[in-house]
C-alpha positions in Angstrom: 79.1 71.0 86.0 80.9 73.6 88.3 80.4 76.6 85.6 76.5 75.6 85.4 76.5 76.1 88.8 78.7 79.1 89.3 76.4 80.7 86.6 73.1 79.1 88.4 74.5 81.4 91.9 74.8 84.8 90.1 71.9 84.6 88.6 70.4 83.7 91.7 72.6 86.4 93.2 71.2 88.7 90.3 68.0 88.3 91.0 67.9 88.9 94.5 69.9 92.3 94.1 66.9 93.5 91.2 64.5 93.0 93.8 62.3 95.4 93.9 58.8 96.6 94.9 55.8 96.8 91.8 53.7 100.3 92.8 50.5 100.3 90.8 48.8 103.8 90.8 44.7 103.6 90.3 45.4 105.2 86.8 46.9 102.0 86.1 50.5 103.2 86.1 52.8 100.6 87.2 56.1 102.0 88.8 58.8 99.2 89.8 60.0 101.0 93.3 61.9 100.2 96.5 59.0 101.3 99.1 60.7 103.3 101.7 57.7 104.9 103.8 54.0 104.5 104.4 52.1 107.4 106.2 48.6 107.7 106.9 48.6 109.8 103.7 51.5 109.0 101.5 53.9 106.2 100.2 57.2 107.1 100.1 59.5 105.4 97.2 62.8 105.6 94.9 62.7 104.0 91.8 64.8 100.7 91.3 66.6 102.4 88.3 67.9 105.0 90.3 68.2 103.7 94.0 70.3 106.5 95.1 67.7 109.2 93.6 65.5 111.1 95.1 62.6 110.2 97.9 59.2 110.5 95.6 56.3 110.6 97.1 52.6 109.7 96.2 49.4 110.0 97.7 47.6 107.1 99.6 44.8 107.8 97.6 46.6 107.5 94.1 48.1 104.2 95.4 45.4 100.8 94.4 48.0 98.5 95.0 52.1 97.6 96.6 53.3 94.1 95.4 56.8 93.9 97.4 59.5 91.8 96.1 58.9 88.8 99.2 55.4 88.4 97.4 52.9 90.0 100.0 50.4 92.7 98.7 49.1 95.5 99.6 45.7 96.9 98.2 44.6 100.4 98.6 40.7 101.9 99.0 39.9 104.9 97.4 39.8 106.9 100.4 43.8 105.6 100.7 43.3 103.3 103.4 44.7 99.8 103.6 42.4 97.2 102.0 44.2 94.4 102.2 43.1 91.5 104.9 45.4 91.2 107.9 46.2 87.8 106.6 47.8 88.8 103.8 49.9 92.0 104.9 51.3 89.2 107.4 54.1 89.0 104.7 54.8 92.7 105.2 58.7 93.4 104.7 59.8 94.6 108.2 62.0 97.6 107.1 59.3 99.5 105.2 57.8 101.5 108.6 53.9 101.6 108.6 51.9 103.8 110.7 48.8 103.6 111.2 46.1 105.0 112.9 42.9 104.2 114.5 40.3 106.7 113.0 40.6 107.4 109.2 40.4 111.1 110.3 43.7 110.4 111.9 44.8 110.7 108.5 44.8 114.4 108.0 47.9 116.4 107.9 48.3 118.7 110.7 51.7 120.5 108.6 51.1 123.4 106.7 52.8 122.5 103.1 54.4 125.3 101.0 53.8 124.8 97.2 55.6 128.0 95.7 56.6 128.6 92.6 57.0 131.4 89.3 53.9 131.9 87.2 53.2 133.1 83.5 51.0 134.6 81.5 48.3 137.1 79.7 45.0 138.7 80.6 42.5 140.2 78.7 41.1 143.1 79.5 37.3 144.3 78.6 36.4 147.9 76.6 35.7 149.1 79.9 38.5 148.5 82.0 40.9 149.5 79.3 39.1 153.0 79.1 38.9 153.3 83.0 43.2 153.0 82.9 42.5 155.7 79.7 40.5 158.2 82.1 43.1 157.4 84.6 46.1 158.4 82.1 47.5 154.6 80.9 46.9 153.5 77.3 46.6 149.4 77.5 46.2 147.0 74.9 43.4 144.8 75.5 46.2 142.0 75.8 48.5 141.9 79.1 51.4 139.3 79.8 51.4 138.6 83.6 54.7 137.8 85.0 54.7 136.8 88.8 55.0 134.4 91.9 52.6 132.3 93.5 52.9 131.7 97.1 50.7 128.8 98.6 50.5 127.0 101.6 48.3 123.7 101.7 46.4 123.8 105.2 45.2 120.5 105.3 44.7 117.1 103.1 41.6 114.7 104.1 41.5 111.1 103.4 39.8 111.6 100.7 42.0 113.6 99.0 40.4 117.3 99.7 42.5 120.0 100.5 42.4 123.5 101.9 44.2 126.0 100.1 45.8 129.7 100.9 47.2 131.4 98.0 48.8 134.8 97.6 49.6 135.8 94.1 51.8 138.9 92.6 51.9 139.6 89.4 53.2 142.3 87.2 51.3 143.1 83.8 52.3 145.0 80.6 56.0 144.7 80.5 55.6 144.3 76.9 53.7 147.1 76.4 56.7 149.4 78.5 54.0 149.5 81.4 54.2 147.9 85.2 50.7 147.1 86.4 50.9 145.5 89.4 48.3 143.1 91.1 47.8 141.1 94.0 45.1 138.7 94.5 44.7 136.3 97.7 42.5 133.4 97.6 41.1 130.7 100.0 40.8 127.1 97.8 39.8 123.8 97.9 41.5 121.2 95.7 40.2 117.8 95.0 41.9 114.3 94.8 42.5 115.1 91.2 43.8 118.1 91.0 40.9 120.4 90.3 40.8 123.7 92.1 38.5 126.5 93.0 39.6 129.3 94.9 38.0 132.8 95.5 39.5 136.1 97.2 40.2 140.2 96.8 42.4 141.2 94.5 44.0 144.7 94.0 45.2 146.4 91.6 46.0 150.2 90.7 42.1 150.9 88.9 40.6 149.5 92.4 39.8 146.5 94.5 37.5 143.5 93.2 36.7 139.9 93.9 38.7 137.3 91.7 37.7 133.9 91.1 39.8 131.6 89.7 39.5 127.2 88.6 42.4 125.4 87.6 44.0 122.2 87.9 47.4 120.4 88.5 49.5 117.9 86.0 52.3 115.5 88.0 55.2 114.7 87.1 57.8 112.9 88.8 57.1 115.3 92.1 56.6 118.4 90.5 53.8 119.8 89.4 52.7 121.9 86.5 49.5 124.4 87.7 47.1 125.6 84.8 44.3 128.6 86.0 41.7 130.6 84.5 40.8 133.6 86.7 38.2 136.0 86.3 37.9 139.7 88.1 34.4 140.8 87.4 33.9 144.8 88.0 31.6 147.7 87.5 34.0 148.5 84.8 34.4 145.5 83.3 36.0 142.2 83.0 39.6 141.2 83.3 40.8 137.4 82.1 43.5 135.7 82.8 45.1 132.4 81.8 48.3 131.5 84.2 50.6 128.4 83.6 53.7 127.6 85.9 55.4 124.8 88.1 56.0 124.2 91.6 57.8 121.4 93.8 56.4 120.9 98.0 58.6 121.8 100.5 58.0 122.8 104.0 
């Protein structure tokens, strides 16, 4: 009788040190967390598996619902506001800090965030423009690899999940070829909830100035993400391509 209950109180005592928060992301992800923080914007978690990890953070608006280990929920809108009546978040655990505001435009983020990181890849380059860098005494290849930085810094993030983007983006072409082409191009973007991206701006480069246009998107993973972009320099010359893959991590 004594060892039934000695084994009865660890697993009781078992249980209650696995408790942990359930984090299900509107993609239908489940995550088993220990929530941490909740912004107007953001949930702030470590996962249960590594409790001594990293702080991860997710947006509001990629958040549908928190089941916390006492048994309270929390359900998310898709604009990344609390859903849940007041009722039910009565069971709320009191160390996880909630703010909250009165307006959902409260929500926005005032902080500029910093999104930096290396970037890779090729252009191609029209008849024309590979003439024009003839006439101006450079032989190219119609095919370019573009080594380079991108430096951007995220102005703002509405409830919805819109952001305003500043990006500044060196790049050096041709290495393979024995050549160094520089380019700079800086764009003013928007990015949606999802990732997509449109961004337009001057670029430079040593056959002239043009306009650059450039679409991409962003994959997630486990707080860093993985940036894919087409952009496209239209000229009097002609047309220069390029596809650019890389990584970054935020950071103020």
């Amino acid at each position: 009788m004594r060892a039934f209950l000695l084994f009865a109180l660890l697993a009781l005592l078992s249980g209650t040190a696995h408790a942990q928060d359930l984090l299900t992301k509107r993609n239908g992800e489940e995550l088993a967390v220990k929530v941490v923080e909740i912004t107007p914007s953001e949930v702030k978690y470590r996962r249960t598996d590594n409790p001594d990890g990293p702080l991860i953070t997710v947006w509001r608006t990629d958040v549908f619902m928190i089941r916390y280990a006492n048994g309270a929920k929390e359900l998310f809108d898709k604009a990344g506001a609390a859903a849940t009546p007041a009722a039910v978040r009565g069971g709320f655990p009191a160390e996880v800090p909630i703010i909250s505001n009165a307006s959902p435009n409260d929500a926005i983020l005032n902080e500029p965030i910093r999104l930096d990181g290396p970037r890779l890849g090729v252009t191609v380059l029209s008849n024309g423009v590979v003439n024009k860098a003839r006439e101006k005494g450079t032989d190219l290849n119609p095919f370019l690899t573009q080594f380079g930085w991108q430096f951007e810094t995220r102005l703002f993030r509405l409830p919805n999940g819109l952001s305003g983007l500043v990006e500044f983006v060196p790049l050096v072409g041709g290495v393979e070829q024995g050549k160094f082409i520089p380019s700079v191009s800086g764009l003013l973007g928007i990015r949606g909830a999802k990732g997509f991206e449109f961004g337009v701006g001057p670029n430079l480069t040593p056959l002239g100035a043009n306009i650059v246009l450039a679409v991409g998107t962003s994959i997630q993973s486990n707080g860093v993400n993985f940036p894919i972009n087409l952009a496209v320099v239209p000229g009097n010359d002609g047309m220069r391509v390029s596809l650019l893959v890389g990584f970054n991590a935020r950071h103020q």
